[in-house]
N, CA, C and O of each residue as an XYZ file, in Angstrom:
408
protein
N       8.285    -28.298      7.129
C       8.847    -28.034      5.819
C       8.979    -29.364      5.091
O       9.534    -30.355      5.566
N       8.435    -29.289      3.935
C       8.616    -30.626      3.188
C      10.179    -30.627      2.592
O      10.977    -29.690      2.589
N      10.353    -32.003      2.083
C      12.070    -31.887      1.378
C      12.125    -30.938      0.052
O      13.082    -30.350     -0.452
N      10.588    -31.009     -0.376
C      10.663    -30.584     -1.757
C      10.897    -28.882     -1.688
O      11.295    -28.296     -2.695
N      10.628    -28.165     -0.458
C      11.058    -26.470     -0.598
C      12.106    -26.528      0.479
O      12.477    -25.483      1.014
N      12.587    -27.656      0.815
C      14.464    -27.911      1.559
C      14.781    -27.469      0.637
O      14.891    -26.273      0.369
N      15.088    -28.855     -0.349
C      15.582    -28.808     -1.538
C      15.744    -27.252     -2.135
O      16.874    -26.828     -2.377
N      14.341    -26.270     -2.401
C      14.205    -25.246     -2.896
C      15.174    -24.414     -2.628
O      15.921    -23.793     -3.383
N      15.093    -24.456     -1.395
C      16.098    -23.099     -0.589
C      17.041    -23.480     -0.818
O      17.618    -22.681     -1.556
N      17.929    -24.761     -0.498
C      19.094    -25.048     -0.546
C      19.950    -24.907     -1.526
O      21.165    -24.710     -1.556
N      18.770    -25.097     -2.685
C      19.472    -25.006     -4.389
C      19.300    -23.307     -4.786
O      19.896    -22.815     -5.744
N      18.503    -22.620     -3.999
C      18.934    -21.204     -4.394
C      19.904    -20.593     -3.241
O      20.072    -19.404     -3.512
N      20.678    -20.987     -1.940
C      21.585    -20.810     -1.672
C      22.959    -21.465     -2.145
O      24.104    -21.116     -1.856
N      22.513    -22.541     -2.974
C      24.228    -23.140     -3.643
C      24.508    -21.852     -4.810
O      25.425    -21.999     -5.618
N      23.979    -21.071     -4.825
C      24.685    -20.085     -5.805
C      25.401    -18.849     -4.979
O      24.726    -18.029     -4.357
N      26.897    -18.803     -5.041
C      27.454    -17.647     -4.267
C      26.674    -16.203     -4.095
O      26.455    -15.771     -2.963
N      26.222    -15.401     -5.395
C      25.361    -14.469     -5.426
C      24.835    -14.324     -4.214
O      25.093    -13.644     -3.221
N      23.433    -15.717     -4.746
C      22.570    -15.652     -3.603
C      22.238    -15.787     -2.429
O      21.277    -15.540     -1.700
N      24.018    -16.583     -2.347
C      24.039    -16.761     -1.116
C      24.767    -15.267      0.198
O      24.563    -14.856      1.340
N      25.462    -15.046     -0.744
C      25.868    -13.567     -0.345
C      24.953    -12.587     -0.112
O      25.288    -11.733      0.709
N      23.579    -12.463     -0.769
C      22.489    -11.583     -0.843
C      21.824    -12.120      0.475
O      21.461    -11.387      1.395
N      21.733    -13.195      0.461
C      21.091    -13.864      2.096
C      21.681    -13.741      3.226
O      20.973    -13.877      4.224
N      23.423    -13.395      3.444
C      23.976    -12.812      4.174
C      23.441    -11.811      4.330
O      22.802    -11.669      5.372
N      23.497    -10.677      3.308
C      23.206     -9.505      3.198
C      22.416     -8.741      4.016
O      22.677     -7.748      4.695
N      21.065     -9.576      3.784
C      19.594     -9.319      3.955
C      19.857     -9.774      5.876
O      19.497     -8.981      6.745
N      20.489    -11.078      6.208
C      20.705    -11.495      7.260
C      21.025    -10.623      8.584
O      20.550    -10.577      9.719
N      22.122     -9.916      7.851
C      22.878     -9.197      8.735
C      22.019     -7.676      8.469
O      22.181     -7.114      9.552
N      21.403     -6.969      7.811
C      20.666     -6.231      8.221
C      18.546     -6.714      8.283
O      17.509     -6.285      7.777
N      18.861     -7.530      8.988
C      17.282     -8.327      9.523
C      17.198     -6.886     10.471
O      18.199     -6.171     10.442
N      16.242     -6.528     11.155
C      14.708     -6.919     10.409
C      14.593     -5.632      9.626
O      13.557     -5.287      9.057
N      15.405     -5.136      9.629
C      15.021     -3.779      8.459
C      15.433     -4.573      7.030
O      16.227     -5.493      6.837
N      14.339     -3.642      5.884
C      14.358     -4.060      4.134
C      15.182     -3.575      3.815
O      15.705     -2.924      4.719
N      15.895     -3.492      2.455
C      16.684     -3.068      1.795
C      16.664     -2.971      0.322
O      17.064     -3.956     -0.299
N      16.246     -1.896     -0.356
C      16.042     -1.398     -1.607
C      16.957     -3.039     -2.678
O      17.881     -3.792     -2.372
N      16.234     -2.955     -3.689
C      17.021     -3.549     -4.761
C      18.251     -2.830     -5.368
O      19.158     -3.372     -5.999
N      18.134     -1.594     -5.087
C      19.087     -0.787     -5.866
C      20.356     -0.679     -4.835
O      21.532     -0.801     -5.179
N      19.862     -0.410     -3.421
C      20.700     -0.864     -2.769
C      21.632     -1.876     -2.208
O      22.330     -1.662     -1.217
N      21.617     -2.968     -2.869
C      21.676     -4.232     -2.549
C      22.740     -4.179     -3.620
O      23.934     -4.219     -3.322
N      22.246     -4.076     -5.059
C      22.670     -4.063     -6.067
C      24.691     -3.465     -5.654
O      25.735     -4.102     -5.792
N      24.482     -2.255     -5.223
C      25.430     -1.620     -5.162
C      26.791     -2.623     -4.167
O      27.917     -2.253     -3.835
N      26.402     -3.357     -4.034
C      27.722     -4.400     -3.198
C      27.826     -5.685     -3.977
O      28.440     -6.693     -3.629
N      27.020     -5.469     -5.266
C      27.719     -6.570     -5.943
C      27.680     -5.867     -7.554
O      27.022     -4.920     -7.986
N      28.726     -6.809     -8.247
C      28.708     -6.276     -9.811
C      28.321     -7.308    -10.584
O      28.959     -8.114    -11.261
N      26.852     -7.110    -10.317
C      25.878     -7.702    -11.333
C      24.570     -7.036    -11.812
O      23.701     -6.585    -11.066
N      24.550     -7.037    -13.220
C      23.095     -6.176    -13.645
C      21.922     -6.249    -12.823
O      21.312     -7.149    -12.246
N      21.846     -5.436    -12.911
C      19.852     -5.209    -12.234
C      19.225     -6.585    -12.545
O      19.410     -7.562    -11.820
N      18.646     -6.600    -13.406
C      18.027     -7.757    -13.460
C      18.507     -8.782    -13.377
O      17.655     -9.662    -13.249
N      20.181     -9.371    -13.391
C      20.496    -10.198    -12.720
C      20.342    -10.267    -11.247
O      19.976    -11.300    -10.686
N      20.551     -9.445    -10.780
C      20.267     -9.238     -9.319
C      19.125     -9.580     -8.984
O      18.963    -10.602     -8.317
N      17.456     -8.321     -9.612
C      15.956     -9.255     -9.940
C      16.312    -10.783     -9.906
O      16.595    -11.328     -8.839
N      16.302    -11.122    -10.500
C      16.581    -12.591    -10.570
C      16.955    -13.275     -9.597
O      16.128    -14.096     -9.200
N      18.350    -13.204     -8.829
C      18.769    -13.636     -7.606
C      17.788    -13.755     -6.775
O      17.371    -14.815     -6.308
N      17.138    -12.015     -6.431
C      16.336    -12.080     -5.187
C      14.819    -13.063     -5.418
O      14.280    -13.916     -4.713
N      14.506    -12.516     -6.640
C      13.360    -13.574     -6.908
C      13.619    -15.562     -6.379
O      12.825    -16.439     -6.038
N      14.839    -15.530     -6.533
C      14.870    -17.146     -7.000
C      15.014    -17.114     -5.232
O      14.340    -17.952     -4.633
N      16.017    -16.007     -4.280
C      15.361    -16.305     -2.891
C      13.985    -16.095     -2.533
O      13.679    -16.836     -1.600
N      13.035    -15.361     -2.925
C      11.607    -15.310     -2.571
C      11.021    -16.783     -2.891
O      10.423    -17.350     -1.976
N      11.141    -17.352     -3.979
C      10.422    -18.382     -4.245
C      10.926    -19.389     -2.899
O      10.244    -20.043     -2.110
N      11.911    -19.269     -2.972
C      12.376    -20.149     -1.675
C      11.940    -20.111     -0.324
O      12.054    -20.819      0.677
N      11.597    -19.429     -0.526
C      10.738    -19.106      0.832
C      11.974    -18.006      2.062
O      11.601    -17.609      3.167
N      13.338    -17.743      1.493
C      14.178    -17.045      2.361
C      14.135    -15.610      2.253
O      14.959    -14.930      2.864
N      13.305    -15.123      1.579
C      13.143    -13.957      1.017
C      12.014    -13.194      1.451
O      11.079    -13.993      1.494
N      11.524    -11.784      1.877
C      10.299    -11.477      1.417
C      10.416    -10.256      0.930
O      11.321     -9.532      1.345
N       9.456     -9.785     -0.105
C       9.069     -8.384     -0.722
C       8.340     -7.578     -0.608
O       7.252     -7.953     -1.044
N       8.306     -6.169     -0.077
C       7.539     -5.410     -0.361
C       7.511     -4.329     -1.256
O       8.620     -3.832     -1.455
N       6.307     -3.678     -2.022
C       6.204     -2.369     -3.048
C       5.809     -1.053     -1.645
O       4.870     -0.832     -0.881
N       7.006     -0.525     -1.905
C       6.870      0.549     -1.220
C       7.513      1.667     -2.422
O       8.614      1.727     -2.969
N       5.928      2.726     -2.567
C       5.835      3.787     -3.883
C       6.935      2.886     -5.487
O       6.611      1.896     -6.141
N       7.880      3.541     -5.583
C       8.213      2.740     -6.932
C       9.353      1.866     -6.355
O      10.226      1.675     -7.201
N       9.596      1.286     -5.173
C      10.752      0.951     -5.095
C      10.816     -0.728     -4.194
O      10.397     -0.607     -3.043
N      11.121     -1.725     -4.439
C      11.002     -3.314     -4.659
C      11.530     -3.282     -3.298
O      12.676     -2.887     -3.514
N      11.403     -3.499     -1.586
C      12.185     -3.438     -0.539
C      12.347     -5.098     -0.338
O      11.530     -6.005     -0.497
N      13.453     -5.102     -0.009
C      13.512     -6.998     -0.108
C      13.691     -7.355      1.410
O      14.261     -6.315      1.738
N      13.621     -7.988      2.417
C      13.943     -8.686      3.831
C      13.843     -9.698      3.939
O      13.058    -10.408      3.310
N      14.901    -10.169      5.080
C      15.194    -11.486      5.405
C      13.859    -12.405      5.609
O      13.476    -12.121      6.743
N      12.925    -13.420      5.022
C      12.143    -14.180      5.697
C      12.399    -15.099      6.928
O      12.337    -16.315      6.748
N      12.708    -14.562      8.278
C      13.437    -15.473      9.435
C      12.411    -16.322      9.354
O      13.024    -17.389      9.410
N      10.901    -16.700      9.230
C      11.085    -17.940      9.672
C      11.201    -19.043      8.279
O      11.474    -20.239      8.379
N      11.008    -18.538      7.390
C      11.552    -19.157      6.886
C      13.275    -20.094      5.951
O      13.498    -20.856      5.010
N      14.280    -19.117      7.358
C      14.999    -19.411      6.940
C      15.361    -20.488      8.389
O      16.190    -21.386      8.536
N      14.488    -20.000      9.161
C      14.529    -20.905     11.037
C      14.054    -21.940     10.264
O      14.754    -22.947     10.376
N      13.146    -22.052      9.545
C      12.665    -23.594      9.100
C      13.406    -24.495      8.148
O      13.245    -25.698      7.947
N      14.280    -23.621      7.588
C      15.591    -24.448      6.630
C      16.570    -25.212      7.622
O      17.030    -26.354      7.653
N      16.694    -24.017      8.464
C      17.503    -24.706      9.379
C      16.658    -25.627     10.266
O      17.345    -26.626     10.051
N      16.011    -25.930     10.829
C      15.127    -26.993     11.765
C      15.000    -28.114     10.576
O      15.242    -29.276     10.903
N      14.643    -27.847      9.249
C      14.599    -29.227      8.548
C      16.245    -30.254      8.682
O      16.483    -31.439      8.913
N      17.125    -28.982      8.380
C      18.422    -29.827      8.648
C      19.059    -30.378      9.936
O      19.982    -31.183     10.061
N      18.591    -29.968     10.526
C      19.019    -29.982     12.452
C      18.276    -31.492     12.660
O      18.664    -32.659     12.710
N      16.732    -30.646     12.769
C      15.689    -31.821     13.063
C      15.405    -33.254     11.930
O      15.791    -34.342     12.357
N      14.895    -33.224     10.851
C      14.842    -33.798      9.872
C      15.685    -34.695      9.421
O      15.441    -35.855      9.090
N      16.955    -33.978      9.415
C      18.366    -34.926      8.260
C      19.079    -35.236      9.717
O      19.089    -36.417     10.065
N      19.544    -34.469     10.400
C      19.956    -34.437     11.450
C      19.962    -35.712     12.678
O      20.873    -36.372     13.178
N      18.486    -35.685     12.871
C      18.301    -35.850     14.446
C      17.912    -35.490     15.472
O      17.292    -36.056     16.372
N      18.561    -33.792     15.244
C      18.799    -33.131     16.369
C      17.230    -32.363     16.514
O      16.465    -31.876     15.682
N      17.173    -32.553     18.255
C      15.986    -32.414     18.175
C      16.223    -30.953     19.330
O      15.309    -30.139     19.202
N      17.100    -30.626     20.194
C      17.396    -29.400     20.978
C      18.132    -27.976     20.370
O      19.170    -27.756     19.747
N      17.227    -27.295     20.800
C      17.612    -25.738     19.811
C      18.971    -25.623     19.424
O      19.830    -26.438     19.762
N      19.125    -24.894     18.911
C      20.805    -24.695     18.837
C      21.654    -23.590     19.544
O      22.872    -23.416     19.547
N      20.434    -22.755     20.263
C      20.982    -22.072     21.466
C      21.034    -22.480     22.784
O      21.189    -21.851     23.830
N      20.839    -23.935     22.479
C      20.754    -24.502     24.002
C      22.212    -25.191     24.153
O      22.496    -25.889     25.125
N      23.118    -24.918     23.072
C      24.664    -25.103     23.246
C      25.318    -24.171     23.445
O      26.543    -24.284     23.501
N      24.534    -22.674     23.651
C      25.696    -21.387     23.740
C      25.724    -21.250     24.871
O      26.457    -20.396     25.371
């Protein structure tokens, strides 16, 4: 991962929203989850919401699929394993998994 889509992800998780939506998506990995559904645990317009999830896709923490008329959004794990390995490994240091402390 270069710094320049660190950076990316990091600056679309400094927004609570989105960062809450990345919980979201987190905690129901590996199954998708409708936009409309998503929508419904927070009180923000649709297309604010569009927006959120978009600005996680670009980030690479996001992915989308068109299933018939309806936008299904899921967690991108590795690209959120690679946010985390840039900060661990990269900024860090740390070069041993992080389940090798549990």
């Amino acid at each position: 991962m270069t710094s320049s889509n660190a950076r990316a992800g990091f600056a679309a998780l400094s927004h609570p929203v989105r960062l809450s939506l990345f919980r979201e998506l987190a905690a129901r990995a590996p199954y998708g989850v409708s936009a409309g559904e998503l929508a419904t645990g927070f009180e923000v317009p649709p297309s604010t919401m569009t927006g959120h999830l978009k600005a996680l896709e670009q980030a690479g923490l996001v992915l989308v699929q068109k299933k018939s008329r309806f936008m299904i959004y899921f967690l991108n794990t590795e690209g959120a394993h690679s946010l985390v390995r840039y900060l661990s490994e990269d900024c860090l240091g740390l070069t041993q998994t992080l389940t090798e402390d549990v």
